[in-house]
Backbone as ProteinMPNN parsed JSONL, in Angstrom:
{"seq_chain_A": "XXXXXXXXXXXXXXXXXXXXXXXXXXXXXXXXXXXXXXXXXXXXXXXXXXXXXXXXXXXXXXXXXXXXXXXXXXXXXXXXXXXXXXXXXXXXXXXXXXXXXXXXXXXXXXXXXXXXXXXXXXXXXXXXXXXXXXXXXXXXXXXXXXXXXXXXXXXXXXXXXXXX", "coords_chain_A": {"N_chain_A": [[-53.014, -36.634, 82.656], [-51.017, -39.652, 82.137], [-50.303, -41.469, 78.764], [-49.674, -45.111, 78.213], [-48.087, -46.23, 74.917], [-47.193, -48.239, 71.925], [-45.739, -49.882, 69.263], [-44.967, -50.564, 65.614], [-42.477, -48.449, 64.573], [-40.78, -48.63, 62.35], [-40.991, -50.553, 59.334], [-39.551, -53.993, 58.143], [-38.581, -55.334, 54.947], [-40.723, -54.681, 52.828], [-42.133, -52.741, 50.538], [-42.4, -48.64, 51.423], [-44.583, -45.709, 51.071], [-42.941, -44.551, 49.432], [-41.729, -46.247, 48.127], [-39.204, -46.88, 49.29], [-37.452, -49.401, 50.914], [-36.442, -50.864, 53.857], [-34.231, -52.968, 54.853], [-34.002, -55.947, 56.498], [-31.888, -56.039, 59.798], [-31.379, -53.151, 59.616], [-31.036, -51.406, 61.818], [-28.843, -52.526, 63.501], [-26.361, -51.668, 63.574], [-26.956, -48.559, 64.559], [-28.27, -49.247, 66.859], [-26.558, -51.021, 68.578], [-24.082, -49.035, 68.662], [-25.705, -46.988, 70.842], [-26.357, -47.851, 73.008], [-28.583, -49.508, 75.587], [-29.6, -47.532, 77.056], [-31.085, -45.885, 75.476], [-32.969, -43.022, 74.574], [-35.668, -41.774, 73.138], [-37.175, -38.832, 71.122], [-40.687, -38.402, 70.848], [-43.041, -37.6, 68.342], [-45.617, -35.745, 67.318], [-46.805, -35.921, 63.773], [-43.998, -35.773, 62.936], [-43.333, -32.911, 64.076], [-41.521, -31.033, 64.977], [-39.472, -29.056, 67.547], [-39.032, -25.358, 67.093], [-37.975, -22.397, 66.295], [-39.452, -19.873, 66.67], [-39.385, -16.256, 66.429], [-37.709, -16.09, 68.224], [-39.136, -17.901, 69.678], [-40.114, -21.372, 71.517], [-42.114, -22.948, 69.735], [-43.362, -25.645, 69.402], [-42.882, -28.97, 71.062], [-41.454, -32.32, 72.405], [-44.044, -34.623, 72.482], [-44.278, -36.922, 73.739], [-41.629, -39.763, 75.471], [-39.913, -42.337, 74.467], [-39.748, -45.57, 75.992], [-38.802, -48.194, 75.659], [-36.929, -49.517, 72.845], [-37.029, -51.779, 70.022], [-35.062, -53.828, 67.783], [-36.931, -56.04, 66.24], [-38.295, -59.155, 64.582], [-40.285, -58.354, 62.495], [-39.946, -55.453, 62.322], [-38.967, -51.886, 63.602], [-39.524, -51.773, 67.011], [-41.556, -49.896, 69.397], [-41.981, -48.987, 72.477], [-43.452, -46.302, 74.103], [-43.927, -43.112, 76.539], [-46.594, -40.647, 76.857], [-46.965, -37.581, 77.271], [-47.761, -35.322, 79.681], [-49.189, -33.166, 78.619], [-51.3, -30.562, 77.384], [-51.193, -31.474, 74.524], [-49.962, -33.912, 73.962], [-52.009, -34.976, 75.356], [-54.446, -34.797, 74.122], [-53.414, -35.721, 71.565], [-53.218, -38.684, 72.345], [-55.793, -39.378, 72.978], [-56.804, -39.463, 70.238], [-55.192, -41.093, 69.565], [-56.802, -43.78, 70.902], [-59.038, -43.444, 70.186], [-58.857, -44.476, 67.442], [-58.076, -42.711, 65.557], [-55.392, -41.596, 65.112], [-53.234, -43.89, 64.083], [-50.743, -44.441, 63.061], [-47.524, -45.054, 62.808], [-44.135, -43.589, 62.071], [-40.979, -43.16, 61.373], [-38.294, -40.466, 62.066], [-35.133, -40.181, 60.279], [-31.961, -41.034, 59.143], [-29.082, -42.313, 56.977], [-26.827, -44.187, 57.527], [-23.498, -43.946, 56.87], [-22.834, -45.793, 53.668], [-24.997, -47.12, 53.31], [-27.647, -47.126, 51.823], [-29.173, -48.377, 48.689], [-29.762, -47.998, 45.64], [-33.091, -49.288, 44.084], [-33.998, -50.776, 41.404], [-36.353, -49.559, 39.236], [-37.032, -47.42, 40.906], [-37.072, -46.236, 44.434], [-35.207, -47.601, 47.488], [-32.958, -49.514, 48.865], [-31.906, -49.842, 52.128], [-30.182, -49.868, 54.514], [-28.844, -49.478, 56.445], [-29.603, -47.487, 59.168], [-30.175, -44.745, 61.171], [-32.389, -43.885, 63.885], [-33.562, -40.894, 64.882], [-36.169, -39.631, 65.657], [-39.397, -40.527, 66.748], [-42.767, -40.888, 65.467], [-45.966, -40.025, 65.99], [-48.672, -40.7, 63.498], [-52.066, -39.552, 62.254], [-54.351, -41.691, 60.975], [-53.467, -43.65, 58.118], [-51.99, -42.371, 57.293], [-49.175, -42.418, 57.678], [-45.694, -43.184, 56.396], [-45.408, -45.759, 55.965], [-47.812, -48.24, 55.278], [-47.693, -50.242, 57.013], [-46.891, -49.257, 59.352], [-47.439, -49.084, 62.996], [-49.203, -47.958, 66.042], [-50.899, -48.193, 69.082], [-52.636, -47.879, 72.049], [-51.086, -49.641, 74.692], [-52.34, -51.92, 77.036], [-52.339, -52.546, 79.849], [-50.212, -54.38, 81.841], [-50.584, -56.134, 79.759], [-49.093, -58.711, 76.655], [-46.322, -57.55, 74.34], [-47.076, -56.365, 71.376], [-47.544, -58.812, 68.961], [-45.613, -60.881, 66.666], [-46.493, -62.488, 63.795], [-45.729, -65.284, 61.067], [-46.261, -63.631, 58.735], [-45.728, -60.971, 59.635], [-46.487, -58.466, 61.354], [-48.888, -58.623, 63.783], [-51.597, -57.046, 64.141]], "CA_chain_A": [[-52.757, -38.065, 82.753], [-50.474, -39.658, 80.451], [-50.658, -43.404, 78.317], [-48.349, -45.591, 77.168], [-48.367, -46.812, 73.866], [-46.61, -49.609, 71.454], [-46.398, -50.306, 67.818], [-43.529, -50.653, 64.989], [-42.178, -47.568, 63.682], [-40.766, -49.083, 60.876], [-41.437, -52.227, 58.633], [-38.873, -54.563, 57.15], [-38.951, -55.9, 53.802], [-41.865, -54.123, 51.918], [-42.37, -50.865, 50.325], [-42.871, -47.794, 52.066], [-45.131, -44.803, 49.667], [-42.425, -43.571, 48.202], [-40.662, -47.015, 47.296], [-38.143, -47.542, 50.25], [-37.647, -51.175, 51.737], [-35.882, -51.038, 54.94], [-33.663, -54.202, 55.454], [-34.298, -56.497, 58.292], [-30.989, -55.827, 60.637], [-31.151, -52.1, 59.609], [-30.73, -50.383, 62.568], [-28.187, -53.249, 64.003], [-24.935, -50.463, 63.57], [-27.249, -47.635, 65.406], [-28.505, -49.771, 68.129], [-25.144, -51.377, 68.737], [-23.255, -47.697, 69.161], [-25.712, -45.998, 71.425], [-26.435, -48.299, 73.803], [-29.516, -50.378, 76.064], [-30.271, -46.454, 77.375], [-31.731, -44.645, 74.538], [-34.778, -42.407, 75.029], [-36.139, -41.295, 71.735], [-38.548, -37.905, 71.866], [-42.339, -38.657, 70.439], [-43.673, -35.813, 68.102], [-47.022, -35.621, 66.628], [-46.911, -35.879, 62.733], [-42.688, -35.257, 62.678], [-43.668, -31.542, 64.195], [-40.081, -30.719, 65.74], [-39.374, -27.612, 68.014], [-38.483, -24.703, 66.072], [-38.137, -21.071, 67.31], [-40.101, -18.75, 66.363], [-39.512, -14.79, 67.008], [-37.155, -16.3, 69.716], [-40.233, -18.726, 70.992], [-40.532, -22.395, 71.212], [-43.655, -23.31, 69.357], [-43.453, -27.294, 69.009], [-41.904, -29.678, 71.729], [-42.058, -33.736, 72.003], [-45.411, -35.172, 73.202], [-43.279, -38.303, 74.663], [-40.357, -40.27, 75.169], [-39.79, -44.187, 74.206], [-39.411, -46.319, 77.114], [-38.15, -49.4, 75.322], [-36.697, -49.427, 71.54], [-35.994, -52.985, 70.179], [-35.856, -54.479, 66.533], [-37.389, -57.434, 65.918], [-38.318, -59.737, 62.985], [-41.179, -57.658, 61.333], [-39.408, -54.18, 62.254], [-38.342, -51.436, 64.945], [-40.675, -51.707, 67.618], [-40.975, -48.989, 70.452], [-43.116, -48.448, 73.718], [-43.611, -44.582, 74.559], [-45.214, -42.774, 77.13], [-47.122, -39.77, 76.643], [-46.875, -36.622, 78.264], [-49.344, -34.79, 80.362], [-49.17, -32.108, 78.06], [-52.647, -30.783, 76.654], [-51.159, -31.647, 73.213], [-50.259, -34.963, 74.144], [-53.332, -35.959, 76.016], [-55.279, -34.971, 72.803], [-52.82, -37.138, 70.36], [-53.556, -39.985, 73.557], [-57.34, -39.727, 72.392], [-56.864, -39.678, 69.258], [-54.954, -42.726, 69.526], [-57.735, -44.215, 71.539], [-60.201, -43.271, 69.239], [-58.351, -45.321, 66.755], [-58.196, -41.709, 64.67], [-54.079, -41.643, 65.168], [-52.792, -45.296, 64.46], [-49.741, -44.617, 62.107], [-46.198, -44.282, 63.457], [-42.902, -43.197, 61.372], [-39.332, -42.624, 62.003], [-36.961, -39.79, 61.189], [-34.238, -41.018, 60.008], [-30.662, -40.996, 58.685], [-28.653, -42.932, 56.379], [-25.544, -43.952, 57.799], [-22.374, -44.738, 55.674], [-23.026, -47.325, 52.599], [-26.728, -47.808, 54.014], [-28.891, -47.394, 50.96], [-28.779, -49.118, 47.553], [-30.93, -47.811, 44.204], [-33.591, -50.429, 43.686], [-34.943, -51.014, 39.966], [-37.771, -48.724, 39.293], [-37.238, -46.561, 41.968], [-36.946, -46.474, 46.077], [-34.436, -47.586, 48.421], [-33.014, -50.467, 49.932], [-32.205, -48.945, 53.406], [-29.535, -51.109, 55.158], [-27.849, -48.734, 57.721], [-30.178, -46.856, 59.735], [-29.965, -44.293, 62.553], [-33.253, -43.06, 63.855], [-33.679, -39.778, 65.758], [-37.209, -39.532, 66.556], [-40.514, -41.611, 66.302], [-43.762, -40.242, 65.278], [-47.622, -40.796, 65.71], [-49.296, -39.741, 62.762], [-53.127, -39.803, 61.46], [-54.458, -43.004, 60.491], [-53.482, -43.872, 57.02], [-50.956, -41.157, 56.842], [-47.763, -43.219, 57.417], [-45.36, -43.339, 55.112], [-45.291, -47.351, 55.677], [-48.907, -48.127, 55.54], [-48.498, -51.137, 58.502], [-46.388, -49.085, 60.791], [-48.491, -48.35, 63.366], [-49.311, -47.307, 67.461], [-51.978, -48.418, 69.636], [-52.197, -48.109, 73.624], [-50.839, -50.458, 75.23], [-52.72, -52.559, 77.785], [-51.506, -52.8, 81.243], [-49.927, -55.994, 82.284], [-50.375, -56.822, 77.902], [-47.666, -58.903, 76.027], [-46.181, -56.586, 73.756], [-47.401, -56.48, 70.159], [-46.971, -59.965, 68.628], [-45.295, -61.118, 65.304], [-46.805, -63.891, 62.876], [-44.879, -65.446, 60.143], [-46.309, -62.52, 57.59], [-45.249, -60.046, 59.78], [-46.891, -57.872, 62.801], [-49.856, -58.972, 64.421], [-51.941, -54.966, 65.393]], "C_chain_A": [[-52.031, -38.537, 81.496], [-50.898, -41.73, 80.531], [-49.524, -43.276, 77.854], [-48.944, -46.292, 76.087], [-47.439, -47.432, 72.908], [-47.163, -49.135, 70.424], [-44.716, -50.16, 67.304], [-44.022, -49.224, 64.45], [-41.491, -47.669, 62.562], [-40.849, -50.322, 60.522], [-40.473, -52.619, 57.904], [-39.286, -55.163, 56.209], [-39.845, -55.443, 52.964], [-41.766, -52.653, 52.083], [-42.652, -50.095, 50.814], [-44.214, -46.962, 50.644], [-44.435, -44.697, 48.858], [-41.179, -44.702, 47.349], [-39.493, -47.782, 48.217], [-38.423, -48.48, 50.979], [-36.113, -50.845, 52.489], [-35.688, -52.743, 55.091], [-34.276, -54.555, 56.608], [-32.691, -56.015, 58.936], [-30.764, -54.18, 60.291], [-30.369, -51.073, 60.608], [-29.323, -51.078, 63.437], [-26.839, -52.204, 64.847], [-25.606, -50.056, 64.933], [-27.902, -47.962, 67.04], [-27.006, -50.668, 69.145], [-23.883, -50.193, 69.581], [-23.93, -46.834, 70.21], [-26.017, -46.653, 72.483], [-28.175, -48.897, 74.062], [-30.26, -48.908, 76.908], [-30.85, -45.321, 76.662], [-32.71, -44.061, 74.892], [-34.712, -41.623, 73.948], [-37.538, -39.985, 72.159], [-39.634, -38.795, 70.578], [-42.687, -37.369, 69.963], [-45.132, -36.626, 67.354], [-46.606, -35.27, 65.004], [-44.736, -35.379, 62.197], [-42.596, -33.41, 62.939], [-42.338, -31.156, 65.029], [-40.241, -29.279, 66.496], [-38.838, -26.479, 66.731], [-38.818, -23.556, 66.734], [-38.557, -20.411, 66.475], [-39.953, -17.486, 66.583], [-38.633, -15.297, 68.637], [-38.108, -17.422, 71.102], [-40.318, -20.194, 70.369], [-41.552, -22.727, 70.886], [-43.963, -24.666, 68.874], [-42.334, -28.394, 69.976], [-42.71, -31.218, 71.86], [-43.647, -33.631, 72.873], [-45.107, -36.431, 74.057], [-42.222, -38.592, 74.877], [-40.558, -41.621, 75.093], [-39.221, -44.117, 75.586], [-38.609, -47.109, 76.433], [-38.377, -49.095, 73.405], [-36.311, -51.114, 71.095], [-36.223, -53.373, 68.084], [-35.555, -55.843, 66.42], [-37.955, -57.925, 64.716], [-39.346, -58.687, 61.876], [-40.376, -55.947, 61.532], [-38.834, -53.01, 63.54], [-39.666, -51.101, 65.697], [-40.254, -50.931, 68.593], [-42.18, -49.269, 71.693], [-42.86, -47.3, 74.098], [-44.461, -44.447, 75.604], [-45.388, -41.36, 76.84], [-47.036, -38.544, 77.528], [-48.369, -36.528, 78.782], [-49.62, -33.454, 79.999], [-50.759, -31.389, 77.425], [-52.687, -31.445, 75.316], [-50.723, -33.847, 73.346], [-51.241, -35.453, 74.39], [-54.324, -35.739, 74.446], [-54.944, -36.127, 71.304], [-52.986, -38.649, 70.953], [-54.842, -39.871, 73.038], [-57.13, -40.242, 71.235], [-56.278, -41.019, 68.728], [-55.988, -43.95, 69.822], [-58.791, -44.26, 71.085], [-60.212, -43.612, 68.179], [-57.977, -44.439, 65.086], [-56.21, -41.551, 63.763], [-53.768, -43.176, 65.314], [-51.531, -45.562, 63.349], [-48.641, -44.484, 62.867], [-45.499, -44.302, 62.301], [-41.487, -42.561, 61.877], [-38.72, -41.302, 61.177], [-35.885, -40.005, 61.591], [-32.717, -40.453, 59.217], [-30.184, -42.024, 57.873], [-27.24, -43.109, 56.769], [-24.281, -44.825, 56.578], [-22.56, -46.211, 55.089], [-24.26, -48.138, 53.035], [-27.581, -47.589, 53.264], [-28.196, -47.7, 49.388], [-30.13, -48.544, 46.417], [-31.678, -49.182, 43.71], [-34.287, -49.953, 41.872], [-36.032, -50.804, 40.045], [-38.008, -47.614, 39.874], [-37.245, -46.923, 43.556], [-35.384, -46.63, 45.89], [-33.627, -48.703, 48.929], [-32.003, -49.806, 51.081], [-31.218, -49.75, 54.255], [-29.056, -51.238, 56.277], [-28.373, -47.68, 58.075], [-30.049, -46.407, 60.896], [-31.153, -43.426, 62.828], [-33.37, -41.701, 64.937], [-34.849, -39.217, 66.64], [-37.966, -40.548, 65.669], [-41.933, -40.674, 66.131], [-45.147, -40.544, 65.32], [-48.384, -39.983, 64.652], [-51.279, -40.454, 63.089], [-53.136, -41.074, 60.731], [-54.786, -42.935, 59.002], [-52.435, -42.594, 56.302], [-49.781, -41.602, 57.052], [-47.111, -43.388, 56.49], [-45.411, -45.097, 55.373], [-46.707, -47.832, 56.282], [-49.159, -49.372, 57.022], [-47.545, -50.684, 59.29], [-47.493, -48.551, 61.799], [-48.513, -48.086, 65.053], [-50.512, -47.644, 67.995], [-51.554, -48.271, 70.991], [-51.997, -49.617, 73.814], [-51.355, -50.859, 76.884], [-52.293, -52.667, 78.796], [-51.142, -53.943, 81.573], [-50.228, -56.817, 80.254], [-49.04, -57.298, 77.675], [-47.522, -57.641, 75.101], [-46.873, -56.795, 72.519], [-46.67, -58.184, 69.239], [-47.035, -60.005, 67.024], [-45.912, -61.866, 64.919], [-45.972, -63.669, 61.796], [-45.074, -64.117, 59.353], [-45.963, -60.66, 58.054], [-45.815, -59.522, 61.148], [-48.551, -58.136, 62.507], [-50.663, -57.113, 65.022], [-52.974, -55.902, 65.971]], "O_chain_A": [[-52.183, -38.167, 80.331], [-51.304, -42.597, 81.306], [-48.752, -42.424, 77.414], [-50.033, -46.864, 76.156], [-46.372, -46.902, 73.219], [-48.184, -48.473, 70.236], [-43.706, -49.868, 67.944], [-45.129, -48.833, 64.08], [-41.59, -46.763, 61.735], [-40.786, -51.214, 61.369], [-40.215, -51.902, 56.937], [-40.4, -55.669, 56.338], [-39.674, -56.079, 51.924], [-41.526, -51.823, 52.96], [-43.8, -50.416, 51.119], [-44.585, -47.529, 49.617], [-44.758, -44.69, 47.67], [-40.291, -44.452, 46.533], [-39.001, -48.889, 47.998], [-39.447, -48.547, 51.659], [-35.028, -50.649, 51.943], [-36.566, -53.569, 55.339], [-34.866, -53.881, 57.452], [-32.233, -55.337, 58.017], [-29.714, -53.819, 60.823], [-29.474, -50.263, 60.364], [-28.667, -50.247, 64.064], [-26.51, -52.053, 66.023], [-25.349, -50.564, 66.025], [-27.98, -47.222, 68.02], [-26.837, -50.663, 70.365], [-23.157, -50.359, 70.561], [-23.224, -45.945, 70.685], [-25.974, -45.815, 73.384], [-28.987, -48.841, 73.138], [-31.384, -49.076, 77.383], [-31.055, -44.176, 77.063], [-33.465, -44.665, 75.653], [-33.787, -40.828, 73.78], [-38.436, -40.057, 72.998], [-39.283, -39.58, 69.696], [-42.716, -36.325, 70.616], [-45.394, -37.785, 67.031], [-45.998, -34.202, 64.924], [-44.438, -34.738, 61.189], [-41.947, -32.69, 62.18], [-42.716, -30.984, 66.188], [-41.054, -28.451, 66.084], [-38.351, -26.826, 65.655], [-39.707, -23.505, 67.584], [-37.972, -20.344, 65.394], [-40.852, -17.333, 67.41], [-38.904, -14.938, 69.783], [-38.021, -17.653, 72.308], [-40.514, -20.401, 69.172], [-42.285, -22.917, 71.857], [-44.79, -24.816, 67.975], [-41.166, -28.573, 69.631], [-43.894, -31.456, 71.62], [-44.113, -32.773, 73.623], [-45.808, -36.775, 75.009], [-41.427, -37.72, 74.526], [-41.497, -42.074, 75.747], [-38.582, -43.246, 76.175], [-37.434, -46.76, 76.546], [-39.373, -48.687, 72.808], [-35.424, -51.696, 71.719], [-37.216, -53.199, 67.378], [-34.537, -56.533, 66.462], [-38.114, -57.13, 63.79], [-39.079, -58.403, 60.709], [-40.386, -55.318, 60.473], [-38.215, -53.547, 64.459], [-40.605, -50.428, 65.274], [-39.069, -50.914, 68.928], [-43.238, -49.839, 71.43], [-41.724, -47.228, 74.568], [-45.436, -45.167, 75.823], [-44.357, -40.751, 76.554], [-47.059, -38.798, 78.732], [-49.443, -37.097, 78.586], [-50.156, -32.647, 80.759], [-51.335, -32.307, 76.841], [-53.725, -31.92, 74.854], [-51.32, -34.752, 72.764], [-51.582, -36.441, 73.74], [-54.793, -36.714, 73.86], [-55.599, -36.828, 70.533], [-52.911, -39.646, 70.236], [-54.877, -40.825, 72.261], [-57.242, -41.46, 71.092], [-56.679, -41.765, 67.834], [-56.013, -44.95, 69.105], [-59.612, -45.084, 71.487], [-61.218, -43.364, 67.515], [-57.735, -44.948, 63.992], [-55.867, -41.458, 62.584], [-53.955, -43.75, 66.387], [-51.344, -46.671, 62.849], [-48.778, -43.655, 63.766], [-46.0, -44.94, 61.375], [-41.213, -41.635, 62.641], [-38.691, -41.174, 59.953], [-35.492, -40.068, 62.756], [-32.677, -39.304, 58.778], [-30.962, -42.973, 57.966], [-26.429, -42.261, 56.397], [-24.296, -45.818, 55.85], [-22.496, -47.312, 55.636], [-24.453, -49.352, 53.093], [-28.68, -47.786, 53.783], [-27.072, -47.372, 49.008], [-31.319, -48.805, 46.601], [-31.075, -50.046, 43.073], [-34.882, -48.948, 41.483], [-36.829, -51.485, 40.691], [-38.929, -46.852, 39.579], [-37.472, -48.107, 43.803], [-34.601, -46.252, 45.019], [-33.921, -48.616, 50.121], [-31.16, -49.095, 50.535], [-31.901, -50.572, 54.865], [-28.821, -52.215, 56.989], [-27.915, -46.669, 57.542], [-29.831, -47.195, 61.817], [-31.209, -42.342, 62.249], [-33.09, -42.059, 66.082], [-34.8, -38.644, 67.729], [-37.677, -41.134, 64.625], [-41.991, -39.667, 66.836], [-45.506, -41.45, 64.567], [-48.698, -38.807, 64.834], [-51.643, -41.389, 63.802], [-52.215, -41.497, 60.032], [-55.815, -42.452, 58.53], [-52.288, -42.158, 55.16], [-49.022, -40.936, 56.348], [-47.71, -43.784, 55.49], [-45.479, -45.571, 54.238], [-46.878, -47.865, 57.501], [-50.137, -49.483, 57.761], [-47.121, -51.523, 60.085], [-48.321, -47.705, 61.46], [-47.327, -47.989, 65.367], [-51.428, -47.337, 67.232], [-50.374, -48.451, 71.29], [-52.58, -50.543, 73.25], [-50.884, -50.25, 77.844], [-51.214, -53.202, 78.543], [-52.094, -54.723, 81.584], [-49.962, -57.962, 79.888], [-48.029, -56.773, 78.141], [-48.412, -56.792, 75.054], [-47.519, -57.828, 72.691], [-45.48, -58.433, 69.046], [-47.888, -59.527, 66.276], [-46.29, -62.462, 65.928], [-45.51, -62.586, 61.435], [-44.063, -63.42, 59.268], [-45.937, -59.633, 57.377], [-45.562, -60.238, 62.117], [-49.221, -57.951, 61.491], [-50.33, -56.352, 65.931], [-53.726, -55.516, 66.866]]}, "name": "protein", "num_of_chains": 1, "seq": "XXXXXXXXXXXXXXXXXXXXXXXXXXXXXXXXXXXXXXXXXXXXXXXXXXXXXXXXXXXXXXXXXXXXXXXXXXXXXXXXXXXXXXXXXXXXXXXXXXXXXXXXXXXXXXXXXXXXXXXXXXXXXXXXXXXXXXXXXXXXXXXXXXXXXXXXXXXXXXXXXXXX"}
């Protein structure tokens, strides 16, 4: 059985761990060039395929349904496979164990700036996949993933940012 699930995979305006602040209109370019049909894969902790001895030993756990960015950051809806490895990262979501998401990402031409002190500012973003990590393991401590409700509005903003 699979779930769907919601949350921002990344956060505008505030620090990630390691220092990087993702603009608001970041992804504007990369959503602009690929179109209103994207489908993004879903991995568990950024775990990518990779061959092994000639063997696949890591494939997505989802795909995004809907990608959009909005005022607090890039928000997605996924659904889950019916994979055993999915349905276990679907608990774990559910069990409120997995509630981080994160993007991997790209920098596209003249899209990051050296901030004072250290980090990023992040301006021109192209993301490639989305990720559910372990709760409190995000690199942007309020990106995050929860199921999504059947017939639910989506995840709602307030002025200070996302509403979980």
């Amino acid at each position: 059985m699979s779930i769907i699930v919601e949350g921002y995979a990344a956060i505008f305006g505030t620090p990630d761990k390691s220092g990087d602040v993702i603009q608001r209109g970041a992804f504007s370019d990369w959503l602009k060039a690929i179109g209103s049909d994207l489908v993004l894969p879903i991995y568990w902790t950024h775990d990518h395929s990779k061959q092994v001895g000639g063997k696949l030993t890591a494939m997505p756990i989802g795909a995004t349904m809907l990608i959009a960015q909005r005022d607090a950051g890039l928000y997605f809806k996924a659904q889950l496979a019916s994979s055993p490895k999915a349905a276990a990262v679907a608990e774990l979501v559910r069990l409120g164990a997995a509630t981080g998401s994160s993007i991997g990402y790209s920098v596209l031409d003249g899209g990051e700036k050296r901030i004072k002190g250290g980090g990023r500012a992040l301006e021109r973003l192209a993301v490639g996949e989305i990720s559910i990590t372990p709760t409190g393991r995000a690199m942007h401590p309020a990106a995050f993933v929860r199921p999504a409700a059947a017939g639910e509005a989506p995840v709602a903003e307030t002025q200070e940012g996302v509403a979980a």
